[in-house]
C-alpha positions in Angstrom: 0.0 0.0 0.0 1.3 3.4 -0.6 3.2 5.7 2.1 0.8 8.2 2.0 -2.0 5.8 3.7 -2.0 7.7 7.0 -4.8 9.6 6.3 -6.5 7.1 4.3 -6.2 4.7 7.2 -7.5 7.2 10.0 -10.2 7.7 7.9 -10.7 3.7 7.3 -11.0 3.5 10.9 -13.6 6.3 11.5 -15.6 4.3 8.9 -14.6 0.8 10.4 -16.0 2.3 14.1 -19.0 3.2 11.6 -19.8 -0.3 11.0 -19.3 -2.1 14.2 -21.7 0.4 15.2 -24.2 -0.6 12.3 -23.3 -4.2 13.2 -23.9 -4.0 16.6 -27.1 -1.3 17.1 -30.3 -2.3 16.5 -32.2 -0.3 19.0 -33.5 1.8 15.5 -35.2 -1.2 14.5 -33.4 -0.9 11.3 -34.8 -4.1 9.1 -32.3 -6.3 8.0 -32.8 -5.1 4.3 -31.8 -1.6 6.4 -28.7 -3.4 8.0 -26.8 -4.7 5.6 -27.8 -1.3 3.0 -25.5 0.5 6.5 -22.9 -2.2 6.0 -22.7 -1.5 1.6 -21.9 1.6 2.8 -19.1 1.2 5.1 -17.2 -1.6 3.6 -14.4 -1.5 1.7 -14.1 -5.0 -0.2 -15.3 -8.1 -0.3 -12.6 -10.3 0.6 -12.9 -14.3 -0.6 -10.3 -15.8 1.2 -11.8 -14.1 4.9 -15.8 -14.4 4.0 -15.3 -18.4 1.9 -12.6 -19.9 3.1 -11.9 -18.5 6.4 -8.7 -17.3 6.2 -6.6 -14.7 7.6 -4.9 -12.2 4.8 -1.7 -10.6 5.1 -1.8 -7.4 3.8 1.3 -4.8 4.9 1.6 -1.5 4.6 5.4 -0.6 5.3 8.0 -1.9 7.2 8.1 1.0 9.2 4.3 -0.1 10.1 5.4 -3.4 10.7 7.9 -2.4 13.0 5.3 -0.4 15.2 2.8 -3.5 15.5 0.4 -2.9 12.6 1.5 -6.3 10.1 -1.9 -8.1 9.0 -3.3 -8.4 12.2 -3.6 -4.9 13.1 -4.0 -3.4 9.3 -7.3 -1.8 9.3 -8.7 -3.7 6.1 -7.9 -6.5 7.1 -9.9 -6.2 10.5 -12.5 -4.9 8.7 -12.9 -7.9 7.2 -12.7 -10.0 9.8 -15.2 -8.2 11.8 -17.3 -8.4 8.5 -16.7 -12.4 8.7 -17.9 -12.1 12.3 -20.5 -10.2 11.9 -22.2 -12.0 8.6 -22.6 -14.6 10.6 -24.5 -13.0 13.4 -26.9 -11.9 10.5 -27.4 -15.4 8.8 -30.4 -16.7 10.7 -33.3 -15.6 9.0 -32.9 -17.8 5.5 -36.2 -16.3 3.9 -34.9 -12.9 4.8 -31.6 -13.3 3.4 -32.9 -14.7 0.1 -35.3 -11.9 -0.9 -31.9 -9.6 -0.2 -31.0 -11.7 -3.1 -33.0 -9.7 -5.1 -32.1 -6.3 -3.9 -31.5 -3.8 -7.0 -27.8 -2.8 -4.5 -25.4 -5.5 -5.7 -23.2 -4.7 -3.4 -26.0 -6.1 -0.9 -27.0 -9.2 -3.1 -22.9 -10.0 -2.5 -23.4 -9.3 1.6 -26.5 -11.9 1.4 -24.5 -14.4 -0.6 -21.9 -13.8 2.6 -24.2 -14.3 5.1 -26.2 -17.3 3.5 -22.4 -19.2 2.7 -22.0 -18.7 6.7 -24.9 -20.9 7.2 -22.8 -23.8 5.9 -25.8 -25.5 4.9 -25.6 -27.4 1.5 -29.5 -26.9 0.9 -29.1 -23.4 0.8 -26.9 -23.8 -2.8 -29.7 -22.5 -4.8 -29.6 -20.0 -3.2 -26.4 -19.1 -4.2 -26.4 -20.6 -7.5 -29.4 -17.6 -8.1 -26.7 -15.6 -8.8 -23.9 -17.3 -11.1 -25.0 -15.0 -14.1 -25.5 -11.8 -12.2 -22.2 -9.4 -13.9 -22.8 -6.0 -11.3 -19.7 -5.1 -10.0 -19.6 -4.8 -6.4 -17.2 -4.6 -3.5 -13.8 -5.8 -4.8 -12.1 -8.9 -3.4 -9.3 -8.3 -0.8 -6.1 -10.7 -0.7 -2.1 -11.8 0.1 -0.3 -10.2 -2.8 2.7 -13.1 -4.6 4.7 -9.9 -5.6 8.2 -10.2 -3.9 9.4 -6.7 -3.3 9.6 -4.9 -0.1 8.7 -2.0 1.4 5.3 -0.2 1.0 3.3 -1.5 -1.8 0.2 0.1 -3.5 -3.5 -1.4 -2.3 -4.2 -2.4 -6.0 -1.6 -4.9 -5.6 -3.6 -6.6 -2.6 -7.4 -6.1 -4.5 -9.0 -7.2 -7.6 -12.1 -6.2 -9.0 -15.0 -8.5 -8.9 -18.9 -9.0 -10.1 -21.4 -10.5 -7.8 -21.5 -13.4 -10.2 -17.7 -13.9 -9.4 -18.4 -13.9 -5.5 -21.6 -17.0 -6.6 -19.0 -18.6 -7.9 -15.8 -18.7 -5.6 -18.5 -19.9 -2.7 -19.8 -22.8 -5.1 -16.0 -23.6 -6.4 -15.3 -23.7 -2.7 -18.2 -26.1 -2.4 -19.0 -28.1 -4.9 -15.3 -29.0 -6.6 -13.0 -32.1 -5.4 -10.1 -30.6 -3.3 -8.1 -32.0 -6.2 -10.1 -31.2 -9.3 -8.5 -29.7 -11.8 -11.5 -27.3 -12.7 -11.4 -23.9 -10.9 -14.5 -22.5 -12.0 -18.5 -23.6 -12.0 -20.8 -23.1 -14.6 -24.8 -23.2 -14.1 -24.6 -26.2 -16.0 -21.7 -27.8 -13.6 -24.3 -26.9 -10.3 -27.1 -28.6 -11.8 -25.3 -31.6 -12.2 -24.1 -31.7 -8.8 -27.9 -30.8 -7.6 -29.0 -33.5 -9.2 -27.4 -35.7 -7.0 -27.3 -33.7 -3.3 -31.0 -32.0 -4.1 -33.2 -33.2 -0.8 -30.7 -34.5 1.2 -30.3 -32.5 4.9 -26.7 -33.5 5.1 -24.0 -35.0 2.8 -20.2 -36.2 3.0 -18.8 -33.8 1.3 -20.7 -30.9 3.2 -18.8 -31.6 6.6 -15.8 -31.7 4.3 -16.4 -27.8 3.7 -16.9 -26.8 7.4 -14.2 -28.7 8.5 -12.1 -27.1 5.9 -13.6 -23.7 6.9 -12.7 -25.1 10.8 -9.2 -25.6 10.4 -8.5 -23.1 7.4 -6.8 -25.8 5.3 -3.9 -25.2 6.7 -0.3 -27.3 7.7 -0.1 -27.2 10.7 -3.5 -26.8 12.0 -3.1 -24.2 14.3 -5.1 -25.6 17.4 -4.9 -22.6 19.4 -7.2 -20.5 18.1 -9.1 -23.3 15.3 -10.3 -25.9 17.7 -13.5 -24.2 19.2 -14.4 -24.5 15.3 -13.3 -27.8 14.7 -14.8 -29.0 17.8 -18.0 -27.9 16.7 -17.6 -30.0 13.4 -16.8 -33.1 15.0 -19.8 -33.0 17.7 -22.6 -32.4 14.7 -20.9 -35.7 12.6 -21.2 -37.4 16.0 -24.8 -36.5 16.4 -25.4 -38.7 12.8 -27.0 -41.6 13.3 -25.0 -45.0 12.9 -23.6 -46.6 10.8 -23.4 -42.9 8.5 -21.7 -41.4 10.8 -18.6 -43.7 10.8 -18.9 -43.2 6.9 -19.0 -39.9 7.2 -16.5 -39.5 10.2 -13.9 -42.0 7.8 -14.7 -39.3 4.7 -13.9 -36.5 6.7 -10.6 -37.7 9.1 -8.8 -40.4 7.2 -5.3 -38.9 7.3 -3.6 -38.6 3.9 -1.1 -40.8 3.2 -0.3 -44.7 3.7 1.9 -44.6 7.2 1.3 -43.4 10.3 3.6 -40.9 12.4 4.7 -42.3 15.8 3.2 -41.1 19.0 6.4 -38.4 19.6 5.7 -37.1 16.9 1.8 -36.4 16.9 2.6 -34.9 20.6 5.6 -33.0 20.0 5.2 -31.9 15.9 2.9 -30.2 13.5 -0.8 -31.1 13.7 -1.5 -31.8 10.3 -4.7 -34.0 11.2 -7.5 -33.0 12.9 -7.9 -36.5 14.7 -4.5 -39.5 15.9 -5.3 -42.9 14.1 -5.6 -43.8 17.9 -8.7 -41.8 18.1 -10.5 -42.6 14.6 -10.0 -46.0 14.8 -12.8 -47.1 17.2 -15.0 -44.6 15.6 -14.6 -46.9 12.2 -14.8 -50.2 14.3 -18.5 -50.0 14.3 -18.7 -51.1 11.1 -19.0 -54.6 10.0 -16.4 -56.1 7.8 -18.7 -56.8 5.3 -20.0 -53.2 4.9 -16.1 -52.4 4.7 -14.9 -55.1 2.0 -17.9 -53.8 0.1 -16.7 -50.3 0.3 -13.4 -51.7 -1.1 -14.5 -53.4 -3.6 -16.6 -50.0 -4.8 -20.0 -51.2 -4.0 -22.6 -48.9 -2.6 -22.0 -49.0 1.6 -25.0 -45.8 1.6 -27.7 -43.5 -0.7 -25.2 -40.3 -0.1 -23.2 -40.4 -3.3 -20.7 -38.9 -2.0 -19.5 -42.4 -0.5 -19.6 -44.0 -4.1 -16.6 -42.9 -5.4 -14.1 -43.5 -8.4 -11.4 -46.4 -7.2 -8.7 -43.8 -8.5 -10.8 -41.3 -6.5 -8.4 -39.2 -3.7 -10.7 -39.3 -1.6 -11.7 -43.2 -1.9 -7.8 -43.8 -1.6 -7.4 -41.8 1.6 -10.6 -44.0 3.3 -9.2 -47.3 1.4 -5.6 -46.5 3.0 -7.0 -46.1 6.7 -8.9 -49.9 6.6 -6.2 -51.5 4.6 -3.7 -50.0 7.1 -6.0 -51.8 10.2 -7.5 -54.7 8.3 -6.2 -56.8 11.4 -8.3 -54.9 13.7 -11.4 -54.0 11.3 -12.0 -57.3 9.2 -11.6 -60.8 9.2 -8.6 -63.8 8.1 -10.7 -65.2 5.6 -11.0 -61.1 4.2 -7.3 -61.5 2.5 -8.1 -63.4 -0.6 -10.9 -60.8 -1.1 -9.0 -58.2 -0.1 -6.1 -58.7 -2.5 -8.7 -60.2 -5.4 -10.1 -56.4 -5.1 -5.9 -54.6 -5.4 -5.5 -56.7 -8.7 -8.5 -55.4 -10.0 -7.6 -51.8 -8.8 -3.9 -52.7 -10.1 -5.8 -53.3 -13.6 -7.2 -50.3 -14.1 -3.6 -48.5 -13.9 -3.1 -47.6 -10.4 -0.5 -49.4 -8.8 -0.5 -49.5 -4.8 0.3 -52.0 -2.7 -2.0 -50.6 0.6 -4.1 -54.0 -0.7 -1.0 -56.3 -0.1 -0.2 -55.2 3.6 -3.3 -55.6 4.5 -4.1 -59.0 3.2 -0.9 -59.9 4.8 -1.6 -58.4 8.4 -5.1 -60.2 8.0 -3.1 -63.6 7.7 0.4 -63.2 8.7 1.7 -66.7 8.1 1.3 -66.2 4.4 2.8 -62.4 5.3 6.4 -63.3 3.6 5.2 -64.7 0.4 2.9 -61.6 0.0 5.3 -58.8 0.5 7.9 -60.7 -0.9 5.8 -60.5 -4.0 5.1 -56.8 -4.2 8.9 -56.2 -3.4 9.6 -58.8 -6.4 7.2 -57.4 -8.4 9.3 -54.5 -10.1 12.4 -53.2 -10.5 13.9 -51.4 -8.1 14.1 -48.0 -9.9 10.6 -48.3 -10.6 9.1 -47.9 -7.4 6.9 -44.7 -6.7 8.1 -42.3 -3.7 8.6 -44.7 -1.0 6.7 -47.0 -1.5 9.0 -49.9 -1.3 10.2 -48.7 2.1 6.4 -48.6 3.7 6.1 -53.0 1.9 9.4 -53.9 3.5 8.7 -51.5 6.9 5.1 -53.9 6.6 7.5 -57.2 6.8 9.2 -55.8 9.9 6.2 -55.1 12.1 4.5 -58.6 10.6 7.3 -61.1 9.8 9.9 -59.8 12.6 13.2 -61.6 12.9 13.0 -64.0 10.2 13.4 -61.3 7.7 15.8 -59.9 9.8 19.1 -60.7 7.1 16.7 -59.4 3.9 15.2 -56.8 6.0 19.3 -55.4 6.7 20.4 -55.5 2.7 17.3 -53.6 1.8 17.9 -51.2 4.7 21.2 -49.8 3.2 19.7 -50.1 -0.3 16.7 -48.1 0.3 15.8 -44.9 -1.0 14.3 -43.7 1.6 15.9 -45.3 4.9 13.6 -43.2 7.5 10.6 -44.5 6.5 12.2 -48.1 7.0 12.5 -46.7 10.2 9.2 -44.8 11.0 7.7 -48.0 10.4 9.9 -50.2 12.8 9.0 -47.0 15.2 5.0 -47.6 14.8 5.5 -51.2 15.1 6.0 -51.1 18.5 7.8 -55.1 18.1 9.2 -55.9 21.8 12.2 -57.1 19.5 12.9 -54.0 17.9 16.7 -54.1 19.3 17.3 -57.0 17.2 16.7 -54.9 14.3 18.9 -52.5 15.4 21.9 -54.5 16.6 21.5 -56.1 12.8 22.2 -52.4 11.4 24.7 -51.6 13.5 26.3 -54.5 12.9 26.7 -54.4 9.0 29.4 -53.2 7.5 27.8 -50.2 5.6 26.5 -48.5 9.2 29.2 -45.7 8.5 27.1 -45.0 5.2 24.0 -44.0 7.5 23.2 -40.1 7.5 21.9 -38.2 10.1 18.3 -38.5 9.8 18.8 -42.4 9.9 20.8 -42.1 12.6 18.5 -39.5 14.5 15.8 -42.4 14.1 18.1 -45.0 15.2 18.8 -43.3 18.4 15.2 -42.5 18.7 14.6 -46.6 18.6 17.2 -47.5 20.9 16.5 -44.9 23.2 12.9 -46.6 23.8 12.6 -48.4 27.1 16.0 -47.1 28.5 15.6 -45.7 32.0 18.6 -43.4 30.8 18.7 -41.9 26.9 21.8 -42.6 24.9 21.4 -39.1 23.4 18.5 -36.8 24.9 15.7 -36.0 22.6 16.7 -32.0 22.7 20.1 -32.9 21.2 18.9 -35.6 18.6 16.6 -32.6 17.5 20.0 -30.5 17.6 22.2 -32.8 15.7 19.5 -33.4 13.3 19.2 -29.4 12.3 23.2 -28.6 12.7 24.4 -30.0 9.9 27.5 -28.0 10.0 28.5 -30.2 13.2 27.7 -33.4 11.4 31.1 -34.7 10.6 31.8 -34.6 14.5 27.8 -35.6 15.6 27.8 -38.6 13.7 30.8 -40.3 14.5 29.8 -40.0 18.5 27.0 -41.3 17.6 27.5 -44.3 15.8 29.9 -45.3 18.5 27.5 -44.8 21.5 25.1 -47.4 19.5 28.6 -49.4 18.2 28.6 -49.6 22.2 25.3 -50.0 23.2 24.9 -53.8 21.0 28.8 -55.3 21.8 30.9 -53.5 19.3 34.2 -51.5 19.8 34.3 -48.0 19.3 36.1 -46.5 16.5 38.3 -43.9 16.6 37.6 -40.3 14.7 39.8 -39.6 12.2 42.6 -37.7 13.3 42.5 -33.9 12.0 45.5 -32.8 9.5 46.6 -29.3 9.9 
């Protein structure tokens, strides 16, 4: 924004106090057409990412504003839009009243309606919004973070964009009605009426917890829990107040993490939040279903009439659910499952999608045929073939199954891998009371001076579990990890504090050459 904004701002604020008193004062018995004609005339934009997706803007002014404490948080546009967040929701009750607005001849109160109605977060008021796809006023422009990389003061058209009421219609219904990964970004009155004709006269759907929770925790990594969980609190307790057995579905839809492995227990309680829910805690919400109602979810067979929950087999979302039971199939279906379960990954394997999710959990259903499963994925493809780290989660899978009597296989593929700490996440997770046996195996081998830190960090992590005393503290792991200027004098201390820990002789460091 420009330097000469001082003025400009004081008189921002004069009009911001302007309409917290409109927002607040109804002792005129101002209708609410009245109300939100006071708020047209005191706003300043319309900002999508505060009013749809519920999140915070960053717009600076100057660094020498910065300095004194304004930044986003105290910039008066941007509070102005957070109050008008606020505030649009405090007006959304009255849904008859907020769809005549709709039709006011001010567009620039037909967009504070479509505000007020989104807050609702109800998918039956659409419609609604949908109304107004074609309608090209221009009304109060959009307010957002600016990807321009210079410093210092920046003008405010950097930060806003002009916008129609049509425009706002459709961000809310994009927001809505798209796939998070959907490669479409806008929605036609054609695309709504195909949705509609699957969601029109249902009270609640999948998918529509899927946009509060996402307006709950802002989309964000990490969630920020501080301030986010009142929200997502509230999203949770109205999917537990579904009847059964939707609201596991709907539960699984909405919390599955993403992803096939899952992070250990240190890390949930000491790292980033980036799930709203452990595995710890979704798992006996999922354990009232039957096994039956679960392999026919797998195999892509109707498990409910919201079709959200019949979804594509390549489907994100179906993948994300798919992963969670697969993951747990020993604790949420039955031995005689496998066959089915892996008859249902070579169909899925068919259709182009390799994953091997289907083989671990046959094998943890029935893990005296374990080897010959995983060994089978592993064998399956070469090496250099294998996507991400995938590899690493199948062989991490024989560990926590098979135990020692893969232990020599286990140990090549170890200093093979492509991704060693996954190995090693997985041992983690496994929680085997005969993890040491892994470790002494590493340790052991020849190529332990090839490991780098972040195997080593996870190592230590292992071998520290159970030990009244640590070999290294958890602080200065976390240090070593980060420095990695002091690795070539961290990780030899290491490795011989672990050389000692399982029988084996120090070595000495290399002597330093002047």
């Amino acid at each position: 924004m420009p330097n000469h904004l001082g003025n400009a701002r004081a008189s921002l604020l004069a009009c911001f106090a302007l309409l917290l008193s409109a927002f607040h004062s109804n002792s005129y018995g101002e209708t609410e057409g009245a109300r939100f004609e006071q708020i047209a005339r005191t706003c300043t934009h319309f900002s999508l990412p505060v009013i749809v997706r519920n999140r915070p803007i960053r717009v600076f002014t100057s660094i020498s504003d910065l300095r004194g404490g304004w930044g986003y948080k105290h910039d008066p546009y941007v509070l102005e839009q957070v109050q008008l967040l606020r505030d649009l929701g405090s007006l959304s009750g009255d849904r008859e009243a907020l769809a005549a607005l709709l039709k006011n001849p001010d567009p620039e109160v037909r967009t504070l309606a479509l505000g007020a109605i989104f807050q609702r977060e109800d998918g039956r008021d659409l419609p609604l919004i949908a109304s107004l796809l074609n309608d090209s006023a221009a009304t109060l422009p959009d307010l957002h973070d600016t990807i321009d990389s210079r410093g210092g003061a920046l003008p405010l058209s950097f930060y806003q964009s002009p916008q129609t009421v049509g425009d706002v219609a459709e961000a809310m219904l994009a927001f809505w009605c798209l796939p998070e990964d959907s490669l479409q970004t806008t929605v036609t009155s054609g695309d709504f009426a195909q949705y509609w004709s699957k969601h029109a006269g249902r009270r609640v759907s999948a998918s529509w917890f899927k946009v509060k929770m996402d307006r709950a925790t802002r989309k964000t990594t990490p969630i920020e829990l501080d301030y986010q969980q009142p929200e997502i609190d509230r999203v949770l307790a109205e999917m537990q107040a579904l009847p059964e057995p939707y609201r596991a579905w709907v539960q699984l839809y909405i919390l599955a993490p993403e992803g096939w492995y899952q992070y250990p227990e240190s890390w949930v309680q000491n790292g980033p939040h980036d799930e709203v829910v452990t595995d710890d805690q979704l798992l006996p919400m999922i354990c009232r279903l039957d096994p039956d109602s679960l392999l026919r979810f797998l195999q892509g067979k109707p498990v409910s009439d919201d079709p959200d929950l019949l979804m594509n087999r390549d489907d994100p979302r179906f993948r994300r659910m798919r992963d969670f039971i697969l993951r747990y199939a020993d604790r949420l279906l039955r031995a005689q499952d496998a066959d089915v379960v892996l008859a249902a990954g070579y169909v899925e394997k068919n259709s182009g999608r390799i994953s091997d999710a289907w083989g671990i959990g046959a094998a943890s259903l029935q893990p005296q045929r374990a080897g010959g499963i995983l060994h089978n994925l592993l064998d399956r493809e070469p090496r250099d073939n294998w996507i991400d780290d995938q590899s690493d989660i199948v062989a991490g899978s024989l560990w926590r199954i098979c135990g020692p009597s893969e232990l020599d296989f286990l140990v090549n593929w170890f200093y093979t891998a492509k991704k060693q700490q996954v190995f090693l996440l997985q041992a983690e997770t496994a929680h085997r009371s005969d993890t040491n046996l892994l470790l002494a195996a590493l340790v052991k081998d020849p190529r332990f001076d090839q490991t780098g830190v972040e195997s080593l960090a996870e190592i230590l992590v292992l071998a520290n579990a159970g030990r009244p005393n640590p070999l290294v503290k958890e602080a200065d792991i976390g240090a070593g990890y980060f420095d990695r200027a002091a690795a070539s004098a961290t990780l030899p201390k290491w490795r011989n504090l672990l050389r000692q820990e399982f029988g084996l002789p120090k070595i000495p460091a290399n002597p330093v050459v002047n």
